[in-house]
N, C-alpha and C positions, 0 to 999 in steps of 0.2 A: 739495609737498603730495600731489600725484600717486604720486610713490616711497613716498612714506611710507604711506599707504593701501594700494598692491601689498605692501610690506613686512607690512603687520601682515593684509590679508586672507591672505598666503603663512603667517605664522603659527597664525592662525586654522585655517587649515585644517590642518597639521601637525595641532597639538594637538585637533583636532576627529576626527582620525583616530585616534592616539595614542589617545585613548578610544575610541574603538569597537572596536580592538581589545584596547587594555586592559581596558575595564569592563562592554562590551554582548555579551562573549564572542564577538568575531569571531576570525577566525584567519588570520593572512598567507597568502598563496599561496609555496610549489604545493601544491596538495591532490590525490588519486590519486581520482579517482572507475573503478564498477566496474558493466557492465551487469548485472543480476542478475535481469531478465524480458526480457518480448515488448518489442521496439521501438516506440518512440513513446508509450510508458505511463510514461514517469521512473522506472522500477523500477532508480534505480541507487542502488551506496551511497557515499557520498561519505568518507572518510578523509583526516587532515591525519597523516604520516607522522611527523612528531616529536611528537603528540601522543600517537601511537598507540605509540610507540616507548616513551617513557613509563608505557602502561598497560601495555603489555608487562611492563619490567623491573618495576612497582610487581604483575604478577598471577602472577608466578613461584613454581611450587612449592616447596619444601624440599624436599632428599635424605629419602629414607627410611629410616629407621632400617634396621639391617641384619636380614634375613628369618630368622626361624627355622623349622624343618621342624615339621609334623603329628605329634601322636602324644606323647607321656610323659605325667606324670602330672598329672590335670584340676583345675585351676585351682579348683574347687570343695572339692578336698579340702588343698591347700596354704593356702587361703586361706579365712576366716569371712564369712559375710554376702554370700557373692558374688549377686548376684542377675537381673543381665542377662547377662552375657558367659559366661554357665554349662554352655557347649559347648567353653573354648579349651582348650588347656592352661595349666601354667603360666608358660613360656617366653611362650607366644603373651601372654595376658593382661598377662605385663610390658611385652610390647613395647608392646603399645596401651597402657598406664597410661603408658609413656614418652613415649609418641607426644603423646598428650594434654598431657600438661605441657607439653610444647614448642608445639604447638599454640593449647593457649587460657589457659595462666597457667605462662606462662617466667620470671619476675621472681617468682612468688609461689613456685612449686613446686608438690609434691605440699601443701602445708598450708592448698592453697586450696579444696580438696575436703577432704580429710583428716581428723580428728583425729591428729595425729603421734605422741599417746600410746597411741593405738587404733585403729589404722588401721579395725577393723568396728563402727566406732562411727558412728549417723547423725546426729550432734547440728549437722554444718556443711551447712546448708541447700543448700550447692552441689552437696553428693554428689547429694544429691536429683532437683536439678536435673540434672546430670549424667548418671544411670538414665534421666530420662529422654528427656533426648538424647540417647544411644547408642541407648534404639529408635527414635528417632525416625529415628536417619543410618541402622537395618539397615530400619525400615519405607520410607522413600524408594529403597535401593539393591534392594530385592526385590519393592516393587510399587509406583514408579513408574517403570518402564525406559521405557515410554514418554515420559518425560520426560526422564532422565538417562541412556537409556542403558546402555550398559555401561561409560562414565565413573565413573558413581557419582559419591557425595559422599566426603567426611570430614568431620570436627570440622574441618579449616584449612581446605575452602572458603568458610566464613561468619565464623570465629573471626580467622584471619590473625596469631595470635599475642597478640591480643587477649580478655580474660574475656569481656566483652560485645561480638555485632559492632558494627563501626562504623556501618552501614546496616542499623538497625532503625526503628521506627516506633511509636509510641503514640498512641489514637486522640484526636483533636485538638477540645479546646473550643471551641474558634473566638476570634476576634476578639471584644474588648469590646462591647457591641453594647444598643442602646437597649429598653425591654421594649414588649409590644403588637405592635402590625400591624407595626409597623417593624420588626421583630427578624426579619419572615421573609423573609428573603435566598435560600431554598434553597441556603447556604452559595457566590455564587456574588459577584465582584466587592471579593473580598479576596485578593491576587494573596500566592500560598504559592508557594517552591521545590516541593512535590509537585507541583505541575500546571506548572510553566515558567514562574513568573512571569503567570501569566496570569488573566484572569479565570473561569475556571474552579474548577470546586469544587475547597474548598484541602483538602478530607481526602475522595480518593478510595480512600483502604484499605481505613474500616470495613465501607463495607455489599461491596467487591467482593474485599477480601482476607480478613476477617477473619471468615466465615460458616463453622460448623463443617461445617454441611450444603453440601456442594461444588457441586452444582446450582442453591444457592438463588442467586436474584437474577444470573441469565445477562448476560451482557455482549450483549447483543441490542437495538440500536436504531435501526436499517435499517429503517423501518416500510414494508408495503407497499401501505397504503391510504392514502389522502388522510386528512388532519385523524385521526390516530389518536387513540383514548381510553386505551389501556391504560399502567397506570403505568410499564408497563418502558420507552415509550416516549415518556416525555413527557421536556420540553427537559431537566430538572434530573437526568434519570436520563441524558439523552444528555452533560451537558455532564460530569459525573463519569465518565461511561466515556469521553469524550476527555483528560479530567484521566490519568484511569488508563494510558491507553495511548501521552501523553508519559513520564507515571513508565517504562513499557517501553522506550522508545524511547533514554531518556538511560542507562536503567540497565544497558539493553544494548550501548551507543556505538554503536546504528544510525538509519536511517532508516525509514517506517513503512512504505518496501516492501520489507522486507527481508521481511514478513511477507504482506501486502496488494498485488495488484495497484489500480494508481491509479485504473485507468479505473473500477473497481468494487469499494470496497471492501470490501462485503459478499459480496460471490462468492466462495464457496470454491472453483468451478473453474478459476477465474483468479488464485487465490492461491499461493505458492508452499507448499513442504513444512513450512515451517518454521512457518506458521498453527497445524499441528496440533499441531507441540511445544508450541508459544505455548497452545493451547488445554488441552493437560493441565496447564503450567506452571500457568495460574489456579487448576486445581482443587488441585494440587499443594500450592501456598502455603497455600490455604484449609485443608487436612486437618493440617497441620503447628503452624499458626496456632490452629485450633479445637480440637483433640484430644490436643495435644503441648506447646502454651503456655501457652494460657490456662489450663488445668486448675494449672499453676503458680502461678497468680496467691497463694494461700493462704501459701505457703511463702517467697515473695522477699519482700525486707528490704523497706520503703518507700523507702526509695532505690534502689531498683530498677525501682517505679511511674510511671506519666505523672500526667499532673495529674491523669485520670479515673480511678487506680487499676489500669491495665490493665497486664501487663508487655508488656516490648519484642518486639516481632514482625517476621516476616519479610517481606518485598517481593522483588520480582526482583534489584532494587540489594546486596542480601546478599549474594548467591551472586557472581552478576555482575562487582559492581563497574568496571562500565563496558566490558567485552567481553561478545562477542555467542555466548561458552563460556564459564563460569570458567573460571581458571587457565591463560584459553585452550590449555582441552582436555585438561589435561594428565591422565592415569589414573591416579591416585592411588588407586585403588581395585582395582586392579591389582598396586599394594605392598602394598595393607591387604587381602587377604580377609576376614581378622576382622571387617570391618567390612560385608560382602555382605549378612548374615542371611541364617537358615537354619542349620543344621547344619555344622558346618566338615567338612572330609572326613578320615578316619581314615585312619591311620597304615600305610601297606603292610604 
């Protein structure tokens, strides 16, 4: 009876592990951790090598098409209807028209934007769409460097071969929910994948991503008076900006000092550099989101809507996809100047 009992508690625990690492997203050892501040603050980041390995190979760029030189005749005058790219040549413009298909509709072609009977015909809603994300990739690569860099973006940092990215967002109805006093939850103890499974508010987007105005609603709730009053810093505005900044933390495959020293997380002098990326990155998303998406809302088919009407928007997790650079890093913007805005440079 004795055997038998050690028998099945040995099993028990197998299979008691078996799950936690199967289903509670644990990860075998070894894991490569990394100091990345001052000692004695856990400023490290922790990495599971074949995990990482993985995002590696799944965040690899594509070859780039092959480069054409500056200079022959403008793209405007070969082609009808041209109306953003209205600086390249013609060479240049097919390139990126190339680049594009392979990028966000490989399987569909050009007849996913297109009319293939007319090509300067606007009757397929995606061209539309299209205009205006090409300024939206030269408006990010020429006034957010703060943010990206001289990386830049392309259409395949968020697209990936894909029409729509895979890691967009629509603002979230919430959970069925009872009417009267009982309905007011401040969205918080309905455990969502956006916040980690946690009890945390489940749609930290709308009001922290999704604000045209980039300043509105600061991610600020470090209060430094006892018992504050002010709404930005009350529990339900803190527990969505901790919602939000799991969203950063998974969507970047880090830890939350990669950005934040521990001892104080509000201190920016004991934060690392990477704070201030992180802090244009909010604004970032917001101006793209407000000014460059929504304005689409009119034009996408309803099957393109969340349940609230709204179309699909960006997050950190778009770009990202689980490294703490897209494409970990790669300069794809570097192959595409066309794609820089501003003025392409003329021809020697």
């Amino acid at each position: 009876m004795k055997l038998a009992l050690q028998i099945l508690g040995v099993v028990v625990a197998v299979l008691l592990t078996g799950a936690m690492f199967g289903t509670a997203g644990w990860t075998r050892p070894p894991v490569r951790s990394e100091q990345t501040g001052f000692r004695g603050t856990g400023m490290v980041q922790v990495q599971n090598p074949r995990t990482l390995a993985v995002k590696l190979e799944e965040n690899a760029a594509p070859a780039p098409q092959d480069p054409v030189p500056p200079g022959g005749e403008p793209a405007t005058q070969a082609y009808q209807n041209v109306k953003v790219l209205t600086d390249l040549s013609t060479d240049q413009f097919n390139r990126v028209m190339a680049s594009i298909t392979e990028w966000v509709a490989p399987e569909q072609g050009c007849a996913y934007c297109h009319n293939v009977e007319n090509m300067a015909d606007d009757s397929v809603y995606a061209k539309t769409v299209a205009r205006s994300m090409l300024r939206m990739v030269r408006h990010i690569n020429a006034d957010w460097q703060n943010h990206v860099g001289q990386t830049g973006v392309t259409c395949y940092t968020c697209h990936r071969g894909n029409p729509v990215p895979k890691a967009v967002w629509h603002d979230n109805p919430g959970p069925p929910h009872a009417l009267g006093f009982a309905a007011r939850d401040g969205g918080q103890n309905h455990p969502a994948p956006e916040a980690g499974l946690t009890s945390l508010n489940y749609d930290p987007y709308k009001d922290l991503l999704g604000n045209k105005d980039i300043d509105q609603n600061a991610v600020r709730v470090a209060a430094r008076t006892a018992l504050p009053t002010s709404p930005s810093k009350s529990l339900q505005t803190t527990e969505k900006t901790y919602a939000l900044m799991i969203h950063m933390a998974e969507g970047l495959g880090v830890n939350c000092t990669y950005c934040h020293n521990s001892r104080a997380f509000s201190s920016w002098e004991e934060s690392t550099p990477k704070r201030v990326t992180a802090w244009h990155g909010i604004r970032m998303v917001r101006d793209i989101n407000g000014n460059f998406i929504e304005p689409l809302t009119p034009v996408l088919p309803e099957a393109r809507l969340g349940p609230e009407g709204d179309p699909p928007k960006a997050n950190c997790t778009t770009c990202h996809q689980g490294l703490a650079k897209p494409l970990n890093g790669a300069q794809m913007l570097k192959d595409y100047p066309e794609l820089a805005g501003g003025p392409m440079p003329k021809a020697p």
